[in-house]
C-alpha positions in Angstrom: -68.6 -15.7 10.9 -71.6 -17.2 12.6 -73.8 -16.9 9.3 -71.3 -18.4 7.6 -70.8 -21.2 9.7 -75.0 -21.8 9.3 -74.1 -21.9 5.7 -71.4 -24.4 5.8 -73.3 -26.8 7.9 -76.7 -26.8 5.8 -74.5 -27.9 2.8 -72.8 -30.4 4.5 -76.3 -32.1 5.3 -77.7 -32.0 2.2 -74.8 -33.7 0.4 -74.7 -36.4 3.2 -78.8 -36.5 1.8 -78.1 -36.1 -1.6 -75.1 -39.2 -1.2 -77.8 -41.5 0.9 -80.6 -41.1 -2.0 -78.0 -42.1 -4.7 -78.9 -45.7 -6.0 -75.9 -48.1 -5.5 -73.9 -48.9 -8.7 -74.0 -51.5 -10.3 -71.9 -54.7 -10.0 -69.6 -55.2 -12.9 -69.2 -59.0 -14.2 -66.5 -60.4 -14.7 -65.8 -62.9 -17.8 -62.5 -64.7 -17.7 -62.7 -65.5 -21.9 -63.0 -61.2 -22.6 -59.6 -61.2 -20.0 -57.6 -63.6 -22.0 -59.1 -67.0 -20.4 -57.3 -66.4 -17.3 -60.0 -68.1 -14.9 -57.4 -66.9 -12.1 -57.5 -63.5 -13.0 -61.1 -63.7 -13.0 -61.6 -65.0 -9.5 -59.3 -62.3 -8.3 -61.3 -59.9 -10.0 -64.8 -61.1 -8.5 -63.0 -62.0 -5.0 -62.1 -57.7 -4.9 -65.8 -57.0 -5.5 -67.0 -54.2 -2.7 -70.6 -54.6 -0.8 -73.1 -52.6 0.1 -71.4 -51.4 3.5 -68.4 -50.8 2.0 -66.3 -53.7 2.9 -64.2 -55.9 0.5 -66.1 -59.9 -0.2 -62.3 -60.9 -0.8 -62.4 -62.1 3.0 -65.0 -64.4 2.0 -63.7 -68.2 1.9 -66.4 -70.3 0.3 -65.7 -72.1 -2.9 -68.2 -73.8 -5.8 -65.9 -76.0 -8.2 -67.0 -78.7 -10.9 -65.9 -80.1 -14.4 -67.7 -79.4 -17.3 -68.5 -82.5 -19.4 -70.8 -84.0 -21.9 -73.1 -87.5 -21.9 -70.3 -89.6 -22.4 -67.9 -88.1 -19.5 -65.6 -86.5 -21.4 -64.5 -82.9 -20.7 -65.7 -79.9 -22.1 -63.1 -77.2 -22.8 -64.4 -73.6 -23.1 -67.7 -73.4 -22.2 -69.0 -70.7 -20.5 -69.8 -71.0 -16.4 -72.0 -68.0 -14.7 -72.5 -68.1 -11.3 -75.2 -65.7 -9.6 -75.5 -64.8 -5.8 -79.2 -64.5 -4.1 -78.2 -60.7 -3.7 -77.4 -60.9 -7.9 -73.7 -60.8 -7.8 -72.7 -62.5 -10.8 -69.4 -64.2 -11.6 -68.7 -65.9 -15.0 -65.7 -67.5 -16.6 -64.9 -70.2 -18.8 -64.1 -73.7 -18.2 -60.0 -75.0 -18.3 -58.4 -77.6 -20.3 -59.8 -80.4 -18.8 -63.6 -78.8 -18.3 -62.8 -77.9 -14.7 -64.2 -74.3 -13.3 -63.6 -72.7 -9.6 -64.8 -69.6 -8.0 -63.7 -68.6 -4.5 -63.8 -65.9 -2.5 -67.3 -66.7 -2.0 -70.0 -65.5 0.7 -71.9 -67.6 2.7 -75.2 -67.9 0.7 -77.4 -69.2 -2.2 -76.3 -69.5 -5.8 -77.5 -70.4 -9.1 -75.7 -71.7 -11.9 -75.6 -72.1 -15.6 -73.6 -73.6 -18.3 -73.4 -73.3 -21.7 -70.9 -74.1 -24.6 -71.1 -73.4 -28.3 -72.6 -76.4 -29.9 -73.9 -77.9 -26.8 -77.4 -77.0 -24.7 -77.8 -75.0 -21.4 -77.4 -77.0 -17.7 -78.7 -75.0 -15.0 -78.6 -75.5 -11.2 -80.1 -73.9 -8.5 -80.6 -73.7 -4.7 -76.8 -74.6 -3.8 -76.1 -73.7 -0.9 -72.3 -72.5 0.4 -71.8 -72.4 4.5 -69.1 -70.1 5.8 -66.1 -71.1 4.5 -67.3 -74.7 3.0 -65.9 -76.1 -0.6 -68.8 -77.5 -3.0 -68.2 -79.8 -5.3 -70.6 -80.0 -8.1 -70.9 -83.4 -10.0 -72.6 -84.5 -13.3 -71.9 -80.5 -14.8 -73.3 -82.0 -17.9 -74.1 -80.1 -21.2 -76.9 -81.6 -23.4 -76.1 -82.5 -27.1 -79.3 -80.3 -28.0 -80.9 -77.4 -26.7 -82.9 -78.7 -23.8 -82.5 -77.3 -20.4 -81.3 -79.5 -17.7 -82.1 -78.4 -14.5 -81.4 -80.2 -11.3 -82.3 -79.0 -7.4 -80.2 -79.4 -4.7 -81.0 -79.6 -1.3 -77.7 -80.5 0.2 -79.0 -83.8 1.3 -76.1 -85.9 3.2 -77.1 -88.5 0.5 -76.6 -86.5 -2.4 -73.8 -85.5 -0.8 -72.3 -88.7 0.2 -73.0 -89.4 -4.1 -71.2 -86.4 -5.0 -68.2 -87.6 -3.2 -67.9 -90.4 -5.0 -68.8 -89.4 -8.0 -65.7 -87.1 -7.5 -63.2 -89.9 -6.5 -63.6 -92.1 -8.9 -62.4 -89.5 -11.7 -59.4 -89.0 -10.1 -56.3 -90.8 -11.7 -52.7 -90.0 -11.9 -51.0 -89.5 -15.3 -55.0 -90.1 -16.3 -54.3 -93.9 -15.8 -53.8 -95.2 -12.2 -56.7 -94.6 -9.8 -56.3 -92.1 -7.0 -59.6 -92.9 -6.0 -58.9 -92.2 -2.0 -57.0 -89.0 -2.0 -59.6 -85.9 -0.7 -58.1 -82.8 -1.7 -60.9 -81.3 -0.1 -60.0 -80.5 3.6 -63.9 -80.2 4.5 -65.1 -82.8 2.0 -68.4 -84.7 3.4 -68.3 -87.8 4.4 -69.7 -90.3 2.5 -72.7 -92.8 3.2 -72.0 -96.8 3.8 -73.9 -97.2 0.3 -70.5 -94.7 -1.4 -67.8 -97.0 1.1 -68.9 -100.4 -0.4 -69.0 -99.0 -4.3 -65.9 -97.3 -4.3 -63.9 -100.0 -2.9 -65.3 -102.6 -5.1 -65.1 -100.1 -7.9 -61.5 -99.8 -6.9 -61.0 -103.6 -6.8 -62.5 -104.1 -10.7 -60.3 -101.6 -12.2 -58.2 -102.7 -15.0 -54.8 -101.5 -13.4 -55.8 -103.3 -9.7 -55.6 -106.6 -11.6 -52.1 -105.5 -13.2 -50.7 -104.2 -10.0 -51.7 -108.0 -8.8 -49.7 -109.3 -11.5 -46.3 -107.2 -11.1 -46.5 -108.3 -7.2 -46.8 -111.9 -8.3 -44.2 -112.0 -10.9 -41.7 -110.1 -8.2 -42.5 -112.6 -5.6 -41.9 -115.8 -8.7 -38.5 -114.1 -9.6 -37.5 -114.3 -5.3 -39.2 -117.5 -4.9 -41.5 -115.9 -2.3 -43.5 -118.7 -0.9 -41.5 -121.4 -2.2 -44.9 -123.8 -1.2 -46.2 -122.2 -4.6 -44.0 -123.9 -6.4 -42.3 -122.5 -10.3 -43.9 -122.4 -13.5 -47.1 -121.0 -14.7 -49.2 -122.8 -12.1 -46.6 -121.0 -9.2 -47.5 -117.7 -10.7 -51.4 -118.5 -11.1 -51.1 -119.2 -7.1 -49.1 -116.3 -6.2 -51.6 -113.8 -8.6 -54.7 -115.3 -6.7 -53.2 -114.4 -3.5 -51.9 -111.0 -4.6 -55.5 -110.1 -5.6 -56.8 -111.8 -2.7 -54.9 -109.7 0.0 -55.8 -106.4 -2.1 -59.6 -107.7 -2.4 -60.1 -108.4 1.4 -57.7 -105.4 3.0 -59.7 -103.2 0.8 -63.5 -104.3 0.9 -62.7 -104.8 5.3 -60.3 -101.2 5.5 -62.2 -99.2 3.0 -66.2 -100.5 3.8 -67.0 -102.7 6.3 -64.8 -101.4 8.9 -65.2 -97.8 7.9 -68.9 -98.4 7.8 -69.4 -99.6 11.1 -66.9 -97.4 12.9 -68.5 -94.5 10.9 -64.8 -93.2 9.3 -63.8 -91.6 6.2 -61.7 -94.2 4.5 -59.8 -91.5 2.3 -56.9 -89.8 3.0 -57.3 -85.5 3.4 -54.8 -84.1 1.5 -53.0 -81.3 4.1 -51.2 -79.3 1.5 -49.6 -76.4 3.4 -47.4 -76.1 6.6 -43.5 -77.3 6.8 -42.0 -80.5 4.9 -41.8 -82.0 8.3 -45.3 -81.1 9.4 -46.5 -83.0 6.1 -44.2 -85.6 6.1 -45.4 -86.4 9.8 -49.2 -86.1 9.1 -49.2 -88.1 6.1 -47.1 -91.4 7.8 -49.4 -90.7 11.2 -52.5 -91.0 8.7 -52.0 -95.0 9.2 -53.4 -94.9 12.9 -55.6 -91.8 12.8 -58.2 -90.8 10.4 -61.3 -88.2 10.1 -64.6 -89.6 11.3 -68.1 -89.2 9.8 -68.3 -86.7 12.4 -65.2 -84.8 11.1 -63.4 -85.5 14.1 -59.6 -87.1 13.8 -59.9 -90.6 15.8 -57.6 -93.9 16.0 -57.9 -95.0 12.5 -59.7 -98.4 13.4 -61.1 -99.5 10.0 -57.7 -99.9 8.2 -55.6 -101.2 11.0 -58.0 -103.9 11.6 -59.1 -104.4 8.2 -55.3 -105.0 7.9 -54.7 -107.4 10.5 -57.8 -108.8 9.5 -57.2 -109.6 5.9 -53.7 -111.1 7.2 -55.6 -113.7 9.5 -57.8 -114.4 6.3 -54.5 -115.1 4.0 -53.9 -117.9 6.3 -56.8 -119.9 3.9 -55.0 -119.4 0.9 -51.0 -119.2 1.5 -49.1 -122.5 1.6 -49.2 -124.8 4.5 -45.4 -124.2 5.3 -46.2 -120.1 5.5 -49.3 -120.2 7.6 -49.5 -119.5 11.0 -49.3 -116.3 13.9 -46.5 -115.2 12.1 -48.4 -114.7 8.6 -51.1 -112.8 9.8 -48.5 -110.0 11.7 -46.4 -109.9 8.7 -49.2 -109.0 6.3 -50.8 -106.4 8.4 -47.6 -104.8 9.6 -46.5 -104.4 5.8 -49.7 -103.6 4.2 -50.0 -100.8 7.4 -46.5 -100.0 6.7 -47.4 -99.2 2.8 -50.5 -97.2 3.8 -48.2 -94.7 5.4 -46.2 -94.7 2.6 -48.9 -94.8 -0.1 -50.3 -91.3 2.3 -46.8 -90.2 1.8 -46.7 -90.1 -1.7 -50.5 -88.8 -2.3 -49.0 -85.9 0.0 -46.1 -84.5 -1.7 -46.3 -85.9 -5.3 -50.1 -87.3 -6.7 -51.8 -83.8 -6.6 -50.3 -82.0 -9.6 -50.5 -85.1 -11.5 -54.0 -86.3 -10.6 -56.7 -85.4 -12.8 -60.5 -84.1 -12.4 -59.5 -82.7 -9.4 -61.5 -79.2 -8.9 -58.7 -76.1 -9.0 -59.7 -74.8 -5.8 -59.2 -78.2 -4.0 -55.7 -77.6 -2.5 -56.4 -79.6 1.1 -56.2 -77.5 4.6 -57.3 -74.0 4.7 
C-alpha cells in the first residue's frame, strides 16, 4: 500500500509539470460578418474570452465606439473594424447601418485599431488608451478613397479630447434633421475645452433649423398678438423673428460658453438612462439647477441659470417700450429655465432611440 501510494503521488507531480509546460492556447477571434453581422453577438462572444489566470474578461467594463465614414462624412456600412489588445487579444466586427462599431467588455489597457472596407483604403490607430471602466469615443474613423494608410496617434490629450467631444455632438440629430447637439449619452464623457463651448454653441445658433424654430415662435406669438408694441403685418413679424433669434442667440452663446467657460461646467446634459421612471423623471427636470463640472463633480448649474436671467435683462434693448422692464427680464428667464427642464425631460425618455451618430454602447449611467 505504501509503494503504491509513492506511485500515485509521483504521477500526480508530473502531470501538474507536464500541465505547467503546456503553451497557452490560442485566442480565437471573433468576426461578427462570419456570425451573421450580429455585432451584438460578437461583443458577447469577445466579452466571454478567458485570461491567462483563468478568470472571465466579461467583468471588464471599458468601451471603444466610433462611426465609420468616408471624406465627405457620410457613413460607411460594412466595413470591417479589428481591434487588438497590447497582450494581442483581437476583436473584429463589421460596422452597422449607419457606420457605427462598439466593443465592450474591455480591459483597462492599450489598443490598436484598423479599418478597412471593400473599395475603400486602410485607417489605422494606435496608442488609445482605455482607463478602468472609461468609454472612448473615436472621431474622424475615416476610410481613404485609395489605398493609402492613414494613421493617426493618440495621446489622450484633454485637447484632443475636448475636439473629440465635439466632433461627436455636432453629428447628433433626431429623425437625422433637428440638432441634438447637447445631449451626452456618455455618462463619463470629457469635458470639453472653452475653445469646443464657444463653437458648438455658435455652430448651434447657424444651423438651418435654429433659424426656423425662430420663425414658428414668431408666427405663434403674431397669431396671439404677443407684444402687441410690435405691431401686425410683415414688419410685426420681422420684429417678433429678430427677437425670437435674439433671445435664442444670447441664452445660448451666455448658458452654453461664456458662463460655462468661466464657471468651468459642462454645458450638456448626461443622459442617465437606467433607474425608475421617477428617478429619471426627477434627474432630468433637476438638470436646470445642477449640472456636471469640468471636474466631473455635480454643482449648482450656474452658467444656464444666469445665462438665462441674463439674456432676459438683455431682451430689455430690443422688446417694445410698453413690455420692458423688471418684469421682462423674470419672465424670460423663468420660462426659458422652465423649458430647459423640459427640453432635459424629453432628451431623457424619448431623443436617444431617435438620435443619430450616437456610438451603440453610449447608453448614459453605468
Amino acid at each position: 500500500m505504501a509503494v503504491s501510494s509513492t506511485l500515485m503521488a509521483q504521477a500526480v507531480q508530473k502531470a501538474s509539470s507536464i500541465s505547467n509546460d503546456l503553451p497557452e492556447a490560442p485566442v480565437a477571434q471573433v468576426d461578427a460578418q462570419n456570425a451573421g453581422g450580429d455585432s451584438g453577438a460578437a461583443l458577447k462572444a469577445t466579452a466571454g474570452t478567458v485570461s491567462r489566470n483563468g478568470s472571465s474578461s466579461g467583468s471588464s467594463s471599458g468601451s471603444i465606439n466610433g462611426t465609420v465614414e468616408d471624406s465627405n462624412e457620410d457613413v460607411i456600412e460594412g466595413a470591417r473594424i479589428v481591434l487588438t489588445a497590447s497582450d494581442g487579444k483581437t476583436y473584429a466586427q463589421t460596422s452597422g447601418g449607419e457606420g457605427q462599431f462598439s466593443f465592450s467588455g474591455l480591459s483597462a489597457g492599450t489598443y490598436s485599431i484598423v479599418v478597412t472596407g471593400k473599395g475603400w483604403g486602410t485607417y489605422s490607430l494606435s496608442n488609445v488608451q482605455i482607463a478602468d471602466g472609461e468609454s472612448r469615443i473615436l472621431s474622424h474613423v475615416i476610410l481613404p478613397a485609395t489605398s493609402g494608410v492613414t494613421s493617426v496617434r493618440v495621446d489622450g490629450s484633454a485637447k484632443e479630447l475636448s475636439i473629440e467631444q465635439e466632433h461627436v455632438a455636432v453629428q447628433q440629430r433626431v429623425f437625422a434633421v433637428f440638432p441634438n447637439f447637447y445631449s451626452s449619452f456618455d455618462w463619463n464623457a470629457p469635458p470639453m475645452q472653452s475653445r469646443q463651448k464657444f463653437a458648438l454653441a455658435f455652430r448651434s445658433m447657424i444651423d438651418p433649423m435654429t433659424f426656423v424654430g425662430a420663425g414658428v415662435i414668431a408666427g405663434a406669438e403674431q397669431a396671439r398678438d404677443t407684444f402687441p408694441g410690435y405691431g401686425q403685418g410683415l414688419a410685426g413679424y420681422g420684429r417678433r423673428y429678430g427677437a425670437a433669434y435674439a433671445n435664442s442667440f444670447t441664452g445660448r452663446m451666455l448658458g452654453g460658453a461664456v458662463f460655462p467657460a468661466l464657471f468651468h461646467q459642462d454645458p450638456r446634459y448626461f443622459y442617465m438612462g437606467s433607474g425608475s421612471v421617477f428617478r429619471r423623471a426627477l434627474y432630468a427636470i433637476s438638470t436646470a439647477l445642477i449640472t456636471k463640472g469640468d471636474n466631473g463633480r455635480w454643482q449648482p448649474n450656474y452658467s444656464h441659470v444666469l445665462g438665462n436671467f441674463t439674456a432676459g435683462a438683455i431682451s430689455n434693448l430690443y422688446y417694445p417700450a410698453s413690455s420692458r422692464g423688471l418684469s421682462l427680464t423674470l419672465i424670460n428667464g423663468a420660462l426659458e429655465t422652465a423649458g430647459d427642464a423640459g427640453t432635459d425631460f424629453v432628451r431623457e425618455f424619448f431623443l436617444r432611440g431617435i438620435t443619430s451618430h450616437v456610438p451603440g454602447s453610449s447608453n448614459g449611467k453605468p
